[in-house]
matplotlib code that plots the C-alpha trace (Angstrom):
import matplotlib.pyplot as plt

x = [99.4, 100.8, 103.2, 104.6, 104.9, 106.7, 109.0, 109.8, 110.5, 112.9, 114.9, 114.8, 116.4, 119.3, 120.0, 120.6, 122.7, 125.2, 125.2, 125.9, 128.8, 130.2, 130.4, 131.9, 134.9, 135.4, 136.1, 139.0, 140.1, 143.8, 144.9, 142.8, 143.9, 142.1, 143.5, 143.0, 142.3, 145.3, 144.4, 146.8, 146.1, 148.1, 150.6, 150.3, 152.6, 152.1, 153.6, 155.6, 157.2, 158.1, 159.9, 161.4, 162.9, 164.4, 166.4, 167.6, 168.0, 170.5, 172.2, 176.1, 177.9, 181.0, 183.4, 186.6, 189.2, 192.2, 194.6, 197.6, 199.9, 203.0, 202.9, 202.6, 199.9, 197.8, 194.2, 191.2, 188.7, 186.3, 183.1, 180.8, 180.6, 177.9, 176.7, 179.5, 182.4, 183.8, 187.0, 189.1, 192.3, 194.5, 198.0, 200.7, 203.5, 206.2, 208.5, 210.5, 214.0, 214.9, 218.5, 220.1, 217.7, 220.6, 224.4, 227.6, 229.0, 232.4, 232.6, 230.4, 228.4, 226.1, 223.7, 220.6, 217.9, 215.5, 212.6, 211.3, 208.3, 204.9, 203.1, 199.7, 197.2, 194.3, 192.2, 188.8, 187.3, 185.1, 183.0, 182.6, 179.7, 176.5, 178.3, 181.0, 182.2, 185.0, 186.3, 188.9, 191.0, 193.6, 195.0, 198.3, 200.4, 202.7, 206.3, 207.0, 209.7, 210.9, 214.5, 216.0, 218.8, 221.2, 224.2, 226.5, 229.6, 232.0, 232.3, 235.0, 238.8, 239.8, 243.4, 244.7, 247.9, 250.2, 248.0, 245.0, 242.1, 239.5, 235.9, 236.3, 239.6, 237.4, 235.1, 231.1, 229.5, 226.2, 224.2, 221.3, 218.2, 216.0, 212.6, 210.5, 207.8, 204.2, 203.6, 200.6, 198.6, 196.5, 195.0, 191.6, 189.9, 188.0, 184.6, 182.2, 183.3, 181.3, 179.7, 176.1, 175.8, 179.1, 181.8, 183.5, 187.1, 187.8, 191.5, 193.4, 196.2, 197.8, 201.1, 202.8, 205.3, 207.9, 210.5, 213.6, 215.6, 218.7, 221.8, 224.7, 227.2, 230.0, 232.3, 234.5, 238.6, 239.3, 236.1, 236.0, 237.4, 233.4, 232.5, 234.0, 231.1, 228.7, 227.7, 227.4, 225.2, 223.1, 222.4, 221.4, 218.7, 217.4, 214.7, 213.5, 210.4, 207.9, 206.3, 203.9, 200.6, 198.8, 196.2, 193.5, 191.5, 189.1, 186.4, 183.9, 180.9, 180.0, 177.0]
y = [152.9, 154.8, 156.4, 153.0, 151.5, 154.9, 154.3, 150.6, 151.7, 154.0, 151.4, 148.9, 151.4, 152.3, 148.6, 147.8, 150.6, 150.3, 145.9, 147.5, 149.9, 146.9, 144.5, 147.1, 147.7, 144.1, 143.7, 146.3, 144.8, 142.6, 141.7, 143.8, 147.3, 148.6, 149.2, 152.3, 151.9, 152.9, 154.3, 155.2, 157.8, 160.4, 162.0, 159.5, 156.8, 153.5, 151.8, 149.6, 152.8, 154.5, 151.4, 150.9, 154.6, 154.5, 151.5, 152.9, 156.4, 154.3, 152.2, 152.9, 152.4, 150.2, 150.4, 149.0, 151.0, 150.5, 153.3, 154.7, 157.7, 158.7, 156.9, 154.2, 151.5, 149.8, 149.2, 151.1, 149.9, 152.5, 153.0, 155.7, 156.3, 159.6, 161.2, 163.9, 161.3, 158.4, 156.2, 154.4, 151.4, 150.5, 150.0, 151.1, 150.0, 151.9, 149.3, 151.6, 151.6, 154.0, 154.8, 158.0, 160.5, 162.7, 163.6, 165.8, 167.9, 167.6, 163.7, 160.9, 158.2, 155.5, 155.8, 154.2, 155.6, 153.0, 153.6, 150.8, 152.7, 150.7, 151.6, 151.1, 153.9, 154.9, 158.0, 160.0, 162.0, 164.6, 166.8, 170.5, 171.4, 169.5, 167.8, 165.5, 166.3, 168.1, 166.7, 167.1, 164.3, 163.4, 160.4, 158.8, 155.6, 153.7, 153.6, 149.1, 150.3, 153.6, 153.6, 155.7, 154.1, 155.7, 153.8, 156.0, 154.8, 156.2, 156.2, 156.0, 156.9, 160.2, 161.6, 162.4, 164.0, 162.0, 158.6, 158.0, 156.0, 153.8, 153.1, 149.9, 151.0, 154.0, 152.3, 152.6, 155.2, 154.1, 156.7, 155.5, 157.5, 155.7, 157.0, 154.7, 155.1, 157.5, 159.6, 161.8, 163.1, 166.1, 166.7, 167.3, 164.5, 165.8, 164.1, 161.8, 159.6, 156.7, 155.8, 156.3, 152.5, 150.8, 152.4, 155.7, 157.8, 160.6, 162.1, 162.7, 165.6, 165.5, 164.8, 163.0, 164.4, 161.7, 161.1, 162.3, 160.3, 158.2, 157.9, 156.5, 157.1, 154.4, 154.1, 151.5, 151.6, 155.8, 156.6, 154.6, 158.1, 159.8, 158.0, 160.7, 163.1, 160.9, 163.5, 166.2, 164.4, 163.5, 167.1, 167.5, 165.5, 166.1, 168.7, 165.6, 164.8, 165.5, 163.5, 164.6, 162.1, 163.0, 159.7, 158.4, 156.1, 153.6, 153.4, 150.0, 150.2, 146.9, 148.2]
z = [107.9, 105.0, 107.5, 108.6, 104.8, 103.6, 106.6, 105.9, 102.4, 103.4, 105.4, 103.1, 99.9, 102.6, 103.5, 100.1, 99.2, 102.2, 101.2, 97.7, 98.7, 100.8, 97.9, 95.7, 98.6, 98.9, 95.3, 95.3, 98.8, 98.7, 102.5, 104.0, 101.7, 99.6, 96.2, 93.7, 90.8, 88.1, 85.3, 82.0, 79.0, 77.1, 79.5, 81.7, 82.9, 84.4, 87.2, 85.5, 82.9, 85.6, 87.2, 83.6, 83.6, 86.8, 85.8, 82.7, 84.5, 86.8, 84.5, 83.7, 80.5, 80.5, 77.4, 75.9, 74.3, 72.5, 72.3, 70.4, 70.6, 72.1, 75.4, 72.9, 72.4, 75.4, 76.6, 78.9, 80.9, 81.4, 83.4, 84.3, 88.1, 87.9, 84.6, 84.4, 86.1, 84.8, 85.4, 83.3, 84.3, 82.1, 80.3, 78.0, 76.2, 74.3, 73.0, 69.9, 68.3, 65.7, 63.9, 62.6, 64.6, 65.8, 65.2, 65.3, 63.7, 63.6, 62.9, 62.0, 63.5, 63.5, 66.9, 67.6, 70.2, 71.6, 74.5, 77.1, 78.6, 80.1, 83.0, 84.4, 85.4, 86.8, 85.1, 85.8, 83.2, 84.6, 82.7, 83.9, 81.0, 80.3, 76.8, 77.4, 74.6, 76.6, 80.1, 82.5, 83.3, 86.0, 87.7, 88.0, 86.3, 87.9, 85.5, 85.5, 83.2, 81.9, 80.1, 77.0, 76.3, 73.0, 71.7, 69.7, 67.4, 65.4, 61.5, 59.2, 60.2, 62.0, 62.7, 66.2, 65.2, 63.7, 64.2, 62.3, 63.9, 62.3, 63.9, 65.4, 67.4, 69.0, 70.7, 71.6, 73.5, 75.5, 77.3, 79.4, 81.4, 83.4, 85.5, 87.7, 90.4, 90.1, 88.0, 88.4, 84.8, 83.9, 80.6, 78.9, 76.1, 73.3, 72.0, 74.0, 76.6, 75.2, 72.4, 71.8, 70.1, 70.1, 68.6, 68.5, 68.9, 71.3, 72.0, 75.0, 74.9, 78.7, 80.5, 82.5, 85.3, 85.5, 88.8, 88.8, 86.5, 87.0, 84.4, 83.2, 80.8, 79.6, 77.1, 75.3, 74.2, 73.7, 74.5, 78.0, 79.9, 79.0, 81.9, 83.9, 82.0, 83.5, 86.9, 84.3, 81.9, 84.9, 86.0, 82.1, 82.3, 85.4, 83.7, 81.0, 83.2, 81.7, 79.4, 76.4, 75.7, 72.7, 72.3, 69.7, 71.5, 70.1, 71.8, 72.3, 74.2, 76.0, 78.0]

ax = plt.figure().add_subplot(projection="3d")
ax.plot(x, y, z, "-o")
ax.set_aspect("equal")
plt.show()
């Protein structure tokens, strides 16, 4: 008789512990999965952080820059595409007329040298070292306009023999260069691609290699007969193609 109550107590303590280990499964169970517990502490990272650093581990800055320096004044787009590569779209404008920047020696003049240049162009920065603070770039712009253009006249009175000359029966010489189509680029920029906030300047020191140019050379009154110069001024200026870009840019981040 003892026997028989020892064994019923037996059975009954493992009925209710399994019941007990079932309730405690169904209370972690959603859709028929059961679902660990998650616990955070020091070191530790929930779900939801780790969701939060992926997104900011993909995210990619966008910035706004305005820039100035010898291919003139224009605007960037730029975006980065990887951490160490980024790409930048934009435009540039050189619209410039100065007087008195060149002369001769043996009589005077009054010339005036003005520049037409604006392009659009396309640009990656890549870094080759951790910092950007140093990148490679490259890329290409496509010349809308590209003309040097000088106009040269005669000063006071000069004597050919026995007949003096004044300035006005001389005449005007205009000498023109003109360069279209691609031009690929290849430079390095200095300081960081993008801001760390929203504002900062980095420099680009590159150059251009510009098509072949075309020219012309006319005259007016005595001077119309330079216009027979005009194949050997041509061949003169067939080695100006390259052309220099030292830039400050001003940089505006906008993501």
């Amino acid at each position: 008789m003892k026997n028989i109550t020892f064994l019923l107590m037996m059975l009954t303590g493992t009925v209710f512990g399994q019941q007990k280990e079932n309730n405690n499964l169904a209370g972690n169970t959603t859709t028929g999965r059961t679902t660990p517990l998650q616990k955070t502490g020091p070191g530790q990272q929930s779900v939801q952080g780790n969701n939060a650093a992926l997104s900011e581990g993909v995210a990619r800055p966008v910035s706004v820059q305005l820039l100035m320096g010898t291919q003139g004044i224009g605007a960037d787009v730029k975006y980065g595409i990887l951490p160490k590569l980024s790409g930048r779209a934009g435009f540039g404008i050189i619209p410039v007329s100065v007087n008195g920047v060149f002369g001769f020696s043996s009589f005077s003049t009054y010339n005036q040298l003005s520049a037409r240049f604006s392009n659009i162009h396309m640009l990656a920065d890549y870094s080759p070292f951790n910092s950007s603070v140093f990148r490679l770039v490259g890329g290409a712009a496509y010349l809308v306009k590209g003309n040097a253009n000088a106009v040269i006249t005669p000063k006071g009175s000069y004597q050919f023999g026995n007949t003096s000359v004044n300035s006005n029966q001389i005449g005007v010489l205009d000498a023109s260069v003109d360069w279209k189509g691609v031009a690929p680029y290849l430079g390095v920029a200095l300081f960081r691609a993008f801001p760390n906030k929203f504002f900062n300047t980095n420099l680009d020191i590159g150059t251009y290699y510009l098509s072949s140019p075309g020219t012309s050379l006319t005259g007016t009154k005595m001077l119309a007969d330079n216009s027979s110069q005009e194949p050997q001024f041509n061949k003169n200026m067939q080695g100006y193609r390259w052309l220099p870009v030292v830039q400050l840019n001003f940089n505006f981040r906008i993501k």
